[in-house]
C-alpha positions in Angstrom: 15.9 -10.0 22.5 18.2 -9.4 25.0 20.6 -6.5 22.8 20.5 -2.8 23.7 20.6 -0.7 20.7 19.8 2.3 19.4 17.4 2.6 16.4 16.7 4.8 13.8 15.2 5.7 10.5 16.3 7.6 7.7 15.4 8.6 4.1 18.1 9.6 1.3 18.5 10.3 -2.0 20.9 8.7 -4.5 21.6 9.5 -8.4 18.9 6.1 -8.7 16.1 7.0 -6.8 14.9 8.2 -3.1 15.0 5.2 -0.1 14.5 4.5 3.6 16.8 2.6 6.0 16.9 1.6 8.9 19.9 1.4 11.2 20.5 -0.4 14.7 23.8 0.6 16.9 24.6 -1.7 19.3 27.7 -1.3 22.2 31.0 -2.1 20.5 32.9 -5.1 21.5 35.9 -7.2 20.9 35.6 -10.8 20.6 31.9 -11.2 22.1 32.3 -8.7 24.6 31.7 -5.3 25.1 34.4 -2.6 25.5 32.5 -0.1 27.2 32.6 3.2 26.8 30.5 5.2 24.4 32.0 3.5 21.4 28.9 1.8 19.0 29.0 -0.4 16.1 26.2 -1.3 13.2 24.5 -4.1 14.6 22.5 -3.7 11.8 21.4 -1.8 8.4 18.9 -2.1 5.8 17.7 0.4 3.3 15.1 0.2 0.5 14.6 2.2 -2.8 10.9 3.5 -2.9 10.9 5.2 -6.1 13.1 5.2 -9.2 14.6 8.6 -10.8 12.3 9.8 -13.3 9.8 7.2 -12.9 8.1 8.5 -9.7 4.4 7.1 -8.8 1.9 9.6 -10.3 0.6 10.3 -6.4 0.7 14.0 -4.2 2.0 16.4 -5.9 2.7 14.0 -9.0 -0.8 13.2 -9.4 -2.5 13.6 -12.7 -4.6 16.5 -13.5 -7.1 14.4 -15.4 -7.4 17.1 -18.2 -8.0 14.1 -20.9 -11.7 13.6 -19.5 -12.4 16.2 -17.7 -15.3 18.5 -18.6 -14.4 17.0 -22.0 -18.0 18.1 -23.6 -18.1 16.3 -26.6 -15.6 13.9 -25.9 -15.0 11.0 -23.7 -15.5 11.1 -20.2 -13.5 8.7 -17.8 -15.9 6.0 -18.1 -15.3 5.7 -21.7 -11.5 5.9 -21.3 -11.5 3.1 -18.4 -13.5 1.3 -21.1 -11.0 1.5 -23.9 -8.2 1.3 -21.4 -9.4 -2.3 -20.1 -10.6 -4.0 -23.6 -6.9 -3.9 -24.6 -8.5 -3.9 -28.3 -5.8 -1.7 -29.9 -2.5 -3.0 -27.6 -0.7 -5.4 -25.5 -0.4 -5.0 -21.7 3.5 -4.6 -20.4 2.6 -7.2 -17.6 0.2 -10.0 -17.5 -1.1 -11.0 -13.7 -2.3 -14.1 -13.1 -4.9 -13.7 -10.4 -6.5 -10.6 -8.8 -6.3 -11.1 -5.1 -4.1 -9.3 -2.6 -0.7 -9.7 -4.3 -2.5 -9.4 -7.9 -4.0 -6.1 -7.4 -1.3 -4.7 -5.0 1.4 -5.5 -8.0 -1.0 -4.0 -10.9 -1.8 -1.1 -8.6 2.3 -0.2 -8.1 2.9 -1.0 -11.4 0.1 1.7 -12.7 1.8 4.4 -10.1 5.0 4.0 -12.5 3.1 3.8 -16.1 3.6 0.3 -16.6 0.9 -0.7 -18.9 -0.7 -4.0 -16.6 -3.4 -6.0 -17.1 -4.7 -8.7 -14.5 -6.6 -11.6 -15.2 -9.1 -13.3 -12.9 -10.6 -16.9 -13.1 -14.0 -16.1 -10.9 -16.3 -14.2 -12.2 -16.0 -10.6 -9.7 -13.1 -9.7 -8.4 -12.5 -10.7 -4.4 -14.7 -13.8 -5.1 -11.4 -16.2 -3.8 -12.8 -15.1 -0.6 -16.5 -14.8 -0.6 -16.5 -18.4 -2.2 -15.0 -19.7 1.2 -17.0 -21.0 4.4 -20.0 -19.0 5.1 -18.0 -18.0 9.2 -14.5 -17.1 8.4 -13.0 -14.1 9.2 -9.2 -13.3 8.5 -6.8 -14.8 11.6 -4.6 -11.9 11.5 -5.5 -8.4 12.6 -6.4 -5.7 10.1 -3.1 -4.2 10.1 -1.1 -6.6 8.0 -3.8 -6.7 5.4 -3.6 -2.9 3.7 -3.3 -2.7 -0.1 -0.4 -0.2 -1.3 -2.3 3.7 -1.6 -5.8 2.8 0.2 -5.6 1.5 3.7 -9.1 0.0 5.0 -11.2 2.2 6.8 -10.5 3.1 10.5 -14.1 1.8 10.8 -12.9 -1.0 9.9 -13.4 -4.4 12.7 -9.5 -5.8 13.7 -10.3 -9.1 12.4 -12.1 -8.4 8.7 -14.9 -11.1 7.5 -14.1 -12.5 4.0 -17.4 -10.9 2.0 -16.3 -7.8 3.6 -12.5 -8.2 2.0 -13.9 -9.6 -1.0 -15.9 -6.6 -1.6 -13.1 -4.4 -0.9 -10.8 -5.8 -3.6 -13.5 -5.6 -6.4 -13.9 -1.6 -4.9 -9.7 -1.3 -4.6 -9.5 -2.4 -8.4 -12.5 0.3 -9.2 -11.0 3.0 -7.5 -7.5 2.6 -8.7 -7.9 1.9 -12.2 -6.7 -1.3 -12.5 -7.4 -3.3 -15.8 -8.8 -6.3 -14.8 -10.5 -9.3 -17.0 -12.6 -11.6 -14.7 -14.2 -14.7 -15.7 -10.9 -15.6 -17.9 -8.5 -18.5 -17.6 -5.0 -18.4 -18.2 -4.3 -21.0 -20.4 -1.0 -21.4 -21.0 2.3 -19.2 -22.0 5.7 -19.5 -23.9 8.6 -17.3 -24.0 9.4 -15.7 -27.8 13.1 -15.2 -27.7 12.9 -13.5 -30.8 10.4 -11.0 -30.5 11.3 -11.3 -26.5 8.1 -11.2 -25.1 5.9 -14.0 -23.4 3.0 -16.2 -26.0 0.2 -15.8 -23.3 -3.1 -17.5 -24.0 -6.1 -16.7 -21.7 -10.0 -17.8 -22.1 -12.6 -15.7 -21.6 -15.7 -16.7 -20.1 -17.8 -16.8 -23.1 -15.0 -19.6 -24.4 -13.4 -17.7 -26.9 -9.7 -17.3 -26.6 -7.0 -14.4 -26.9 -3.5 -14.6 -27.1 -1.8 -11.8 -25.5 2.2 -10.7 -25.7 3.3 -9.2 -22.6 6.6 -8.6 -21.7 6.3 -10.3 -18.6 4.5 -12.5 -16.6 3.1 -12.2 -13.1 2.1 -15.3 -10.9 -0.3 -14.5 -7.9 -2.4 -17.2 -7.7 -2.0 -17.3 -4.2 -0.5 -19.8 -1.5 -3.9 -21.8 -0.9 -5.2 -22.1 -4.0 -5.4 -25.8 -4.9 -6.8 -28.6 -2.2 -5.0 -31.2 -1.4 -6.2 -34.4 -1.5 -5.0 -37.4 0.6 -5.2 -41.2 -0.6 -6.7 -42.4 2.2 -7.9 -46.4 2.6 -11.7 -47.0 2.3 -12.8 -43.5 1.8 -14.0 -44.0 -1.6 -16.8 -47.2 0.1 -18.4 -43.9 2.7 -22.0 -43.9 1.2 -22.0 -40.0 3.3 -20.5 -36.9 1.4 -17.1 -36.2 1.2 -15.8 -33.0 0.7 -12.4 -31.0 1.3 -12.1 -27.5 3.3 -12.6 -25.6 0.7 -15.5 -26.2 -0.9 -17.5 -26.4 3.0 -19.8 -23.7 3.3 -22.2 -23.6 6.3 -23.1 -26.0 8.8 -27.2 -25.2 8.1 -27.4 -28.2 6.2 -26.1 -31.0 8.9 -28.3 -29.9 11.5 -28.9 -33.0 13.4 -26.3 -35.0 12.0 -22.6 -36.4 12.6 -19.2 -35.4 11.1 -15.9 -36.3 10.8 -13.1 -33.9 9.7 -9.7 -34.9 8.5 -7.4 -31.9 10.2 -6.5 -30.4 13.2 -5.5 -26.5 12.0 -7.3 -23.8 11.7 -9.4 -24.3 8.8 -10.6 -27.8 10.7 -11.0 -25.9 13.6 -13.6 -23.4 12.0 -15.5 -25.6 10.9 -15.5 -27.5 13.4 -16.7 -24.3 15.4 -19.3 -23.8 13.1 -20.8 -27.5 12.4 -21.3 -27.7 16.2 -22.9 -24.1 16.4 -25.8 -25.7 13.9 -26.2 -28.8 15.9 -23.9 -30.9 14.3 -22.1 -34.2 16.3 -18.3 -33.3 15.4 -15.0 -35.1 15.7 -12.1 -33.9 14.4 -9.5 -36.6 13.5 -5.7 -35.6 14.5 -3.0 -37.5 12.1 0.3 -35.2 13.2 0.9 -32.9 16.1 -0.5 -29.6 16.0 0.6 -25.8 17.5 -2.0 -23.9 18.7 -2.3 -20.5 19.3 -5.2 -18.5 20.8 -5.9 -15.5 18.7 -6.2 -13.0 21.2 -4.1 -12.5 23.2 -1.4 -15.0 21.7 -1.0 -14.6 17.8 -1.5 -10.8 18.7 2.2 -10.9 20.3 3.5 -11.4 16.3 1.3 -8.1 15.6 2.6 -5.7 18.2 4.4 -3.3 16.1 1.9 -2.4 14.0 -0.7 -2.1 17.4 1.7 0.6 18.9 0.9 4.0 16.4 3.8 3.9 14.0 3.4 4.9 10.5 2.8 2.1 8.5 5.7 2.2 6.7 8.0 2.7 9.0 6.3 -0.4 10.7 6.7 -2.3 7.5 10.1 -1.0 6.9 11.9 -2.4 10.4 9.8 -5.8 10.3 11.7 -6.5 6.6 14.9 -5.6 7.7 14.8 -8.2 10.5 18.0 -11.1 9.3 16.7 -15.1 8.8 18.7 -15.8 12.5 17.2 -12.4 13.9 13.7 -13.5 13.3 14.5 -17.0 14.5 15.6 -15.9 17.6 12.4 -13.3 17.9 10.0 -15.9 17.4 11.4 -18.0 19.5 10.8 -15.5 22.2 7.5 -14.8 21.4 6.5 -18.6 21.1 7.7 -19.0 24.7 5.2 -16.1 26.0 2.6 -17.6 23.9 3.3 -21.2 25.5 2.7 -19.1 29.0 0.0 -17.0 27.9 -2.0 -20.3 26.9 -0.6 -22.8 29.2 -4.4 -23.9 30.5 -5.6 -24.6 27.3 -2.1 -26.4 26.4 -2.6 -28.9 28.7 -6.3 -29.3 29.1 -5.5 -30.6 25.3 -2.5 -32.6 26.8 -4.8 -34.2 28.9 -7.8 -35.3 26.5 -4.4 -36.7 23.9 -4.1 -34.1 21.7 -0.7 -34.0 20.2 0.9 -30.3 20.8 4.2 -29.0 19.7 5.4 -25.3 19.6 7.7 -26.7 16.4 10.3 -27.8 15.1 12.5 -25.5 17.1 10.0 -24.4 19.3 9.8 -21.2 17.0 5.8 -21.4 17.0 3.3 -21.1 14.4 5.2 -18.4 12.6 7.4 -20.0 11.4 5.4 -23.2 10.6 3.4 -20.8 8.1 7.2 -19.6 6.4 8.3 -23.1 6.3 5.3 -25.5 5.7 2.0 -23.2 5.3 0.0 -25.1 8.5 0.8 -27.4 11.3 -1.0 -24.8 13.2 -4.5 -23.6 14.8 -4.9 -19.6 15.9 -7.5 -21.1 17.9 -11.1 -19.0 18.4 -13.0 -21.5 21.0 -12.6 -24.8 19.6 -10.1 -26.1 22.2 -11.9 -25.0 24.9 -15.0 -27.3 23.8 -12.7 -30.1 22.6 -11.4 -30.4 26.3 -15.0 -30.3 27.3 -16.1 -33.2 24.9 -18.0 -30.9 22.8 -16.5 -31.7 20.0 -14.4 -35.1 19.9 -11.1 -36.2 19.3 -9.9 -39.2 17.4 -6.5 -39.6 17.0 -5.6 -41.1 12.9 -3.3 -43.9 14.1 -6.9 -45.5 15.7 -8.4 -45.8 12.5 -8.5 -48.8 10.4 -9.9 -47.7 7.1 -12.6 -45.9 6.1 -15.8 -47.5 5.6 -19.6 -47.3 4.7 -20.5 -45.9 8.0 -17.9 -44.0 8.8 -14.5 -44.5 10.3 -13.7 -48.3 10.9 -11.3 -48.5 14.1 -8.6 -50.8 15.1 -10.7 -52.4 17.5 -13.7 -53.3 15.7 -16.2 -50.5 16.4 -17.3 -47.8 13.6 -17.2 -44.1 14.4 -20.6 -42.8 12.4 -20.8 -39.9 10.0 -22.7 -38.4 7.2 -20.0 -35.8 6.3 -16.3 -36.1 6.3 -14.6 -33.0 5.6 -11.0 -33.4 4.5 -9.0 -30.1 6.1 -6.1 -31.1 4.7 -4.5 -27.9 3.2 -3.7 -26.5 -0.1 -0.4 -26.5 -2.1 
């Protein structure tokens, strides 16, 4: 960014608990400019508290011994314990999560480290089904690196860019392996705060259809940021005699061999499927209503990744990436969206050319923070620009269309675009 400094981390120990810091010396200077000289001044400092005083994680050295079950002849084995543990028959859980993805399990899993009694409710029936449920080709758009769960990082086996039956699978074995109390196939139904008895009224369904009401402490929300689709009103669409359906519930493209399709979207969810409708011989178009950023995964969105690609531990890689400022992190993506913009300047304006709208946003701080700000905008693009600007797939810009219609897309000028599927990649909130 343009500002030598000297960085370094450091661990302490307070009366509170043990933390990590991170400090950043910078040349002094007096009213913008530098003195020179060997003086330095704290550009920057951040610290953390990793553990509390007397309520370390049980991990290392602090691990149990597992004396309760083991060769406990006679007795319950650990099986039978996990088995009382998750039935909460006898108890109430400290924490109620809602949702057993990522965040769900990551919170229950710190949560069990310090004793806090957590139990973590999930409304498909296994554990990691939020991502086997999705389209039949995706793979996560961000390298393996950002994606470790607190205790267990994935194997070193592991491919950089992790398939979503694979990740699914890995939650239902992360929840397994550290203990987690989990009820799947149950609904939270609704919850109210007792100010007497000051703990939360906390009704779930099971999947049988019978209820329980639970009284946690607290409650826990990590039902995740694209959870719910979003459905646009748009003119006409309810007269298409073809199927209409939104991102999330596509699967495969198997099933429109042969046939024509229209989707709603121009980000990276369109883009996929888009990628994989024309891989099964599907006639695809994507329809563009705003202007679009878009990234190529490799080498591109990689440039956000670095840090973690160069060896650190991944905590001290964690640990310097929080303690970047709201106008530090500005100013960093802004740098990084301008290599981007060279990195993938041919495929920038081989879009340019064919009208795709194309924006770097709205500071020309790139997809990054589009995510932080909006949650899309953007494609981390894995081929489908490079057929779009060979008219493999088409492109029909929204403000051409008309209405909807029996047949497909009615446009301004008289003529229908056909389809037998319209896919509606229009985003969650």
């Amino acid at each position: 960014l343009g500002i030598d400094s000297i960085e370094a981390l450091f661990e302490f120990t307070t009366a509170v608990g043990r933390g990590a810091g991170i400090i950043r010396l910078s040349p002094a200077s007096k009213d913008g400019a530098e003195t020179g000289g060997e003086a330095m001044q704290a550009w920057l400092l951040s610290t953390t508290l990793d553990s509390l005083a007397g309520h370390e994680e049980k991990i290392g050295a602090n691990r149990p011994t597992g004396a309760a079950y083991s060769r406990n002849f006679g007795g319950d084995n650990w099986a039978d314990m996990r088995a009382r543990a998750s039935a909460y028959a006898d108890r109430e859980p400290a924490v109620l999560v809602i949702g057993a993805a990522q965040a769900g399990l990551s919170i229950a899993a710190r949560l069990n480290q310090l004793g806090v009694d957590t139990l973590v409710v999930e409304q498909w029936p296994r554990i990691g089904d939020s991502w086997r449920r999705r389209y039949h080709s995706l793979a996560l758009h961000n390298s393996i690196h950002l994606n470790h769960l607190p205790y267990m990082e994935f194997p070193p086996t592991w491919p950089k860019y992790i398939p979503k039956d694979m990740l699914g699978n890995w939650f239902e074995f992360y929840a397994d392996a550290m203990e987690i109390n989990c009820w799947t196939d149950t609904e939270f139904v609704s919850g109210a705060w007792d100010e007497a008895a000051q703990c939360w009224t906390a009704v779930v369904r099971r999947g049988d259809g019978t209820e329980r009401t639970l009284r946690p402490r607290h409650l826990v929300f990590a039902n995740g940021v694209s959870s719910y689709p979003m459905i646009p009103e748009l003119s006409g669409l309810a007269d298409f005699q073809g199927t209409v359906i939104h991102s999330e519930g596509f699967d495969s493209g198997a099933d429109w061999t042969g046939k024509r399709a229209l989707i709603l979207g121009t980000g990276s969810s369109a883009n996929d499927i888009a990628l994989d409708l024309h891989s099964h011989g599907v006639q695809t178009t994507l329809i563009q209503r705003g202007s679009t950023t878009v990234v190529s995964i490799d080498p591109s969105a990689r440039l956000n990744e670095a840090i973690w690609d160069e060896g650190g531990a991944l905590a001290d890689c964690d640990l310097i990436v929080a303690s970047a400022t709201p106008p530090l992190i500005l100013k960093g993506y802004k740098a990084v969206a301008r290599r981007m913009v060279e990195l993938d300047r041919e495929i920038i304006d081989g879009l340019k050319r064919i009208g795709f709208k194309h924006d770097m946003g709205e500071d020309e701080a790139g997809h990054q923070m589009k995510y932080f700000r909006r949650g899309g905008g953007y494609n981390l693009d894995a081929g489908s620009s490079a057929l779009m600007i060979k008219g493999e797939l088409g492109l029909l810009p929204y403000e051409q269309i008309e209405r909807f219609a029996a047949e497909g897309a009615l446009l301004k000028d008289g003529t229908v675009v056909p389809a037998d599927l319209i896919v509606l990649a229009t985003g969650y909130f």
